[in-house]
N, C-alpha and C positions, 0 to 999 in steps of 0.2 A: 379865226375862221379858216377852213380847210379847204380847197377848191377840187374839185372833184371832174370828169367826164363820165357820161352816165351812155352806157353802149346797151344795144338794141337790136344793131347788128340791118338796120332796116332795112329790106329789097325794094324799091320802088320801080328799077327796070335794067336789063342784061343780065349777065351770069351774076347768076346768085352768087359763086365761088367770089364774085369781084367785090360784090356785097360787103361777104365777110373778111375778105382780106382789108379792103377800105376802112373797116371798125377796128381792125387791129393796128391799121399803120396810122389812124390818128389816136389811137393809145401807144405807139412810138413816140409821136409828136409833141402828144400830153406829158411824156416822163422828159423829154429833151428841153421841152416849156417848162418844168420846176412842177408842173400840177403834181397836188400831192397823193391823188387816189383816181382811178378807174373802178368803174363798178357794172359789172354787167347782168343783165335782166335773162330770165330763164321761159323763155315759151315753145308750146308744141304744137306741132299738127297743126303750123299756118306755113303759108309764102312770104308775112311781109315781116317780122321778127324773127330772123334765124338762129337762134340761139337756143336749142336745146339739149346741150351739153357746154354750160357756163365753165367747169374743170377742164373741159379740154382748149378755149378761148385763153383762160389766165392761164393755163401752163405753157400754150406759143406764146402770149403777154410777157410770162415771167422770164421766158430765155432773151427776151427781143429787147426789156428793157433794165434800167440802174437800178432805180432810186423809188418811184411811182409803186404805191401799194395797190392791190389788188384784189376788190371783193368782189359779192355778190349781191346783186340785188333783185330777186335774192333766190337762193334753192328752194324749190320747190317742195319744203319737208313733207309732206305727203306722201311723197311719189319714191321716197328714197328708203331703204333700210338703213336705221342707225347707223349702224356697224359697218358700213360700206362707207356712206356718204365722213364719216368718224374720218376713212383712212383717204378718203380724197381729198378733204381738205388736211391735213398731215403731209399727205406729199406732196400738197401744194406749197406749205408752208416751207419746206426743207428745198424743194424747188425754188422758190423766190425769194432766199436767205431770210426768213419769216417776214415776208411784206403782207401776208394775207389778213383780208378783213370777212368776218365768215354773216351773212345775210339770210337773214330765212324770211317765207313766205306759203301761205296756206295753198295758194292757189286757188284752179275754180270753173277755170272753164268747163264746157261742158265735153268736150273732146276729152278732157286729160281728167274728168273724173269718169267720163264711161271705158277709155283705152289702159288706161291704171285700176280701173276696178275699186275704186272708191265714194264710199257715199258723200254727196256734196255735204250734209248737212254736221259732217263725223270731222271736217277739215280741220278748222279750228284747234280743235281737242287736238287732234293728230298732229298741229304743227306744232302744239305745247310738248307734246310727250316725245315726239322722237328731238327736236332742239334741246329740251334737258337732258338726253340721252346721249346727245353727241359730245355735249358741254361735259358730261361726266366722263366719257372717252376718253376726250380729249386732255380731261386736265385735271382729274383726280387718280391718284396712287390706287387706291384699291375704291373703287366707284361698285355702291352696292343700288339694287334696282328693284323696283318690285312691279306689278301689276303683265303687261303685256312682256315687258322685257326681264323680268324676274331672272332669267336663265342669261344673263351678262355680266352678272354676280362676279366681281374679279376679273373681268376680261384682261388683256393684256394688249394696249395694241403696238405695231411696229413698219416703220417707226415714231418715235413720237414728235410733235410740231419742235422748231426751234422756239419761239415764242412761247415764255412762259405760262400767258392766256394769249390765246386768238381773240382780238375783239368780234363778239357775239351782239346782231343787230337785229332785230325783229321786223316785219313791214306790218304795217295799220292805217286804216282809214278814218282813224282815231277810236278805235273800238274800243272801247271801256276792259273788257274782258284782257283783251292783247296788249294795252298797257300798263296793267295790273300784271300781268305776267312780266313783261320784262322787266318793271320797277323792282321787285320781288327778286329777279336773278338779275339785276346790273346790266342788264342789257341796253343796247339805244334802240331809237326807232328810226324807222325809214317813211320817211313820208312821200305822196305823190306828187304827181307833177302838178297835179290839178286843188290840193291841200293850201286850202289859205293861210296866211298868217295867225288867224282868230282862231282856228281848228287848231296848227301847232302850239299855240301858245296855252291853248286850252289842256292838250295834249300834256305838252311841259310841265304845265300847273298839277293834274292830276299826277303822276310820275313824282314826280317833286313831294306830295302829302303821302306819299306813298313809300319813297326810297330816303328821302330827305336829303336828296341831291336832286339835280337836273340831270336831265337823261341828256347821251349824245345824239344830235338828230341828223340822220345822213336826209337833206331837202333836194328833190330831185327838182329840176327848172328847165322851163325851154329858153334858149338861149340866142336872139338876133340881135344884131348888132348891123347899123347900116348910118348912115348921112343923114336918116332923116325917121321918124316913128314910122310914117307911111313907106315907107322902103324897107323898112325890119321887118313890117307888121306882112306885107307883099310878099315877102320874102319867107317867114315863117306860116301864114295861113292856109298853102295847099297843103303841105309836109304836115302840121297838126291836124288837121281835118282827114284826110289821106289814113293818118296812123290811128283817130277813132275810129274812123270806117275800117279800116282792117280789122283791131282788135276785136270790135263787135262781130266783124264774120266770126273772127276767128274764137269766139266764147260760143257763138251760137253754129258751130258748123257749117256755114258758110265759106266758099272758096273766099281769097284773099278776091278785093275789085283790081284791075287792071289800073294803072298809074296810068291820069292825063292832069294833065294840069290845065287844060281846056276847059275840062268839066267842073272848075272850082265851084261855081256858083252850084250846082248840083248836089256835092257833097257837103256843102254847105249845110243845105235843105234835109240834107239825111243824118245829124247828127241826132243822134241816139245818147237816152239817159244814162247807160251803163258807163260810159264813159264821155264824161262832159266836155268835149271840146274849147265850150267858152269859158271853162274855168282852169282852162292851159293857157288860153289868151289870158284873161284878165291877174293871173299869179306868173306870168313869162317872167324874164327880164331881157326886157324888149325896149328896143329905140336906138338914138345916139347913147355914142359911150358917157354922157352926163348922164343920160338917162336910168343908161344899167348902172350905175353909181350910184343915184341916189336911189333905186332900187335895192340894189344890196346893202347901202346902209340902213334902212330901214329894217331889212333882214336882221342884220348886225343890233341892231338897237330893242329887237323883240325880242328876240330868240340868243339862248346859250348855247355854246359850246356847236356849233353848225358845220357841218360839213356842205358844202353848196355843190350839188353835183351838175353839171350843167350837161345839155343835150343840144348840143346844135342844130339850128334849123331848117336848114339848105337841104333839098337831098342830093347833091352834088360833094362829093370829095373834093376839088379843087375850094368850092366856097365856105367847107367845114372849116377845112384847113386853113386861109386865108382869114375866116372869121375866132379859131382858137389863136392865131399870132395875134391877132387884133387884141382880143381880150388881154391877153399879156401885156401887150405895149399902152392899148391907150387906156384901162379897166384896174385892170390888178394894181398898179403900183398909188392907187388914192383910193384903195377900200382898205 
C-alpha cells in the first residue's frame, strides 16, 4: 500500500496566499515523513479550493522536495488542449527527475463548463479523447491520431518525460463507461473521498473482467486521528461539512460561505446531494490510531494494489501537521 496526501489547497480564513503556501509546506513535510505520493485536486472559480493551476503547485513541490511523487487529482482534461497540457506534464516530469503521476478528470461544474465553453453533457467523451491524446504524446515514437486531432499525425514533442510511461490515472464515481476506458488503456482509477469499499470493489471487479488485472486505485480518505472517535470525529466534522458546502456553491455559482465554526449545527442541515457529506464520515478513517488501523486494514484486505491518499482534517496547519507526524509514528508502522 502507497500512502499518499491528497491537497486541495483549502481557504477557510486569512490570506489566501497563506492558504496555499500551508498546502505546499505539508507536502515538504509528507516527502520528509517517507509518504510516498502528493496529489493535488484542480478547481476554478471558487474561494475555498485554490488550486487552479495543479502544474504550477507540483513544480514549487518538485523544487522543494527528494523523494515524494507528484500527481494530480486530477486535470481537468476538458479544459486543456492536448498538446499543451502533453508538454506540462513533460516538464513536470524532467523537473522532479520523473516523480510525476499524471491524473485526469471530466469535471463539471457549472462555472468551468459556461467560463471554458463546454457542453456539460460532451465531458465525458472529451476526457477520453484528449487523455488518449496525451498518453500518445507522451509516449509513443510516431503517435498517429484520427478524428478531432487527426492533424497530430507525427507530432514531435520537447522535451520528452524522463519516465519511460508516466503512470496514467482516470477519476470515476464508478461510472461503468470511465472504467471501461481505463481497463482498455491500463490506466488506474481514482476514487473519492466519499466511494465505499463495495463501490471500489465493485469498481475493481469490473476493470479486472476487463483488463484481466486489477487496476491501481489512488482512494482519496479524510483523515482524524485524536484520543478518542468523539475528538476526531469534532475535529474532522466542521472542516467536511464546510468543504460540501463550498463545493456545492462552488458547482452551482454561488460565492464560497464564510468560515464559522459556530454555525456547525447549520451546515450541518444544509448538506446537499451533490456531494454527500455523510458519506466522507462514514468511508473517513477516523478515531484513535487503533481505529485508523483497523480501518486501513480493512482497506488493505478488500482492495489491490491501493494508493491511500489521505486529506487531513483540521483546518488549522499547526494540527495538519501534528496529526500527519502522528500517523507516522503511531499508524504507519502496523499497517
Amino acid at each position: 500500500m502507497k500512502i499518499g496526501l491528497f491537497c486541495l489547497a483549502e481557504h477557510f480564513e486569512g490570506k489566501v496566499h497563506e492558504s496555499i503556501m500551508d498546502q505546499l509546506r505539508l507536502v515538504e513535510l509528507a516527502d520528509e515523513l517517507g509518504f510516498d505520493e502528493a496529489w493535488f485536486g484542480e478547481h476554478h472559480f471558487n474561494g475555498f479550493s485554490v488550486i487552479p493551476d495543479p502544474s504550477a503547485m507540483m513544480a514549487y513541490a518538485s523544487a522543494k522536495t527528494e523523494s515524494i511523487r507528484l500527481g494530480t487529482a486530477g486535470f481537468l482534461a476538458p479544459f486543456y488542449h492536448p498538446v499543451r497540457l502533453a508538454e506540462s506534464i513533460s516538464v513536470l516530469d524532467n523537473f522532479s527527475n520523473g516523480r510525476i503521476n499524471a491524473g485526469f478528470a471530466k469535471g463539471g461544474f457549472a462555472p468551468d463548463t459556461k467560463h471554458f465553453n463546454r457542453d456539460p453533457d460532451s465531458l465525458r467523451n472529451a476526457m477520453f479523447e484528449i487523455t488518449e491524446a496525451v498518453d500518445k504524446l507522451l509516449h509513443s515514437k510516431n503517435p498517429s491520431f484520427a478524428g478531432t486531432y487527426a492533424s497530430f499525425k507525427n507530432t514531435k514533442l520537447h522535451p520528452k518525460p524522463l519516465q519511460e510511461r508516466i503512470p496514467f490515472f482516470v477519476a470515476t464515481f464508478a461510472n461503468p463507461d470511465t472504467i471501461h476506458f481505463a481497463a482498455r488503456h491500463g490506466y488506474g482509477l481514482m476514487m473519492s473521498q466519499g466511494a465505499t469499499i463495495e463501490e471500489c470493489k465493485a469498481a475493481q471487479e469490473l476493470y479486472h473482467s476487463i483488463a484481466g488485472m486489477d487496476p491501481e486505485i489512488v482512494l482519496m480518505r479524510v483523515f482524524g486521528v485524536a484520543d478518542s472517535f468523539d475528538d476526531a470525529y469534532r475535529i474532522a466534522g466542521p472542516s467536511i461539512d464546510h468543504f460540501v458546502k463550498s463545493m456545492r456553491a462552488a458547482s452551482s455559482e454561488v460565492p464560497a460561505p464564510k468560515w464559522n465554526r459556530e454555525k456547525y449545527d447549520a451546515i450541518l442541515n444544509e448538506r446537499e446531494t451533490f456531494f454527500d457529506g455523510q458519506k466522507f464520515f462514514d468511508n473517513a478513517i477516523l478515531g484513535t490510531p487503533s481505529q485508523c488501523i483497523e480501518t486501513i486494514k480493512i482497506i488493505k484486505k478488500e482492495l489491490n494494489n491501493v494508493h491511500l491518499i489521505l486529506k487531513p482534517s483540521p483546518n488549522d496547519f499547526d494540527q495538519n501537521y501534528e496529526m500527519l507526524v502522528r500517523f507516522n509514528t503511531k499508524i504507519r508502522p502496523y499497517i
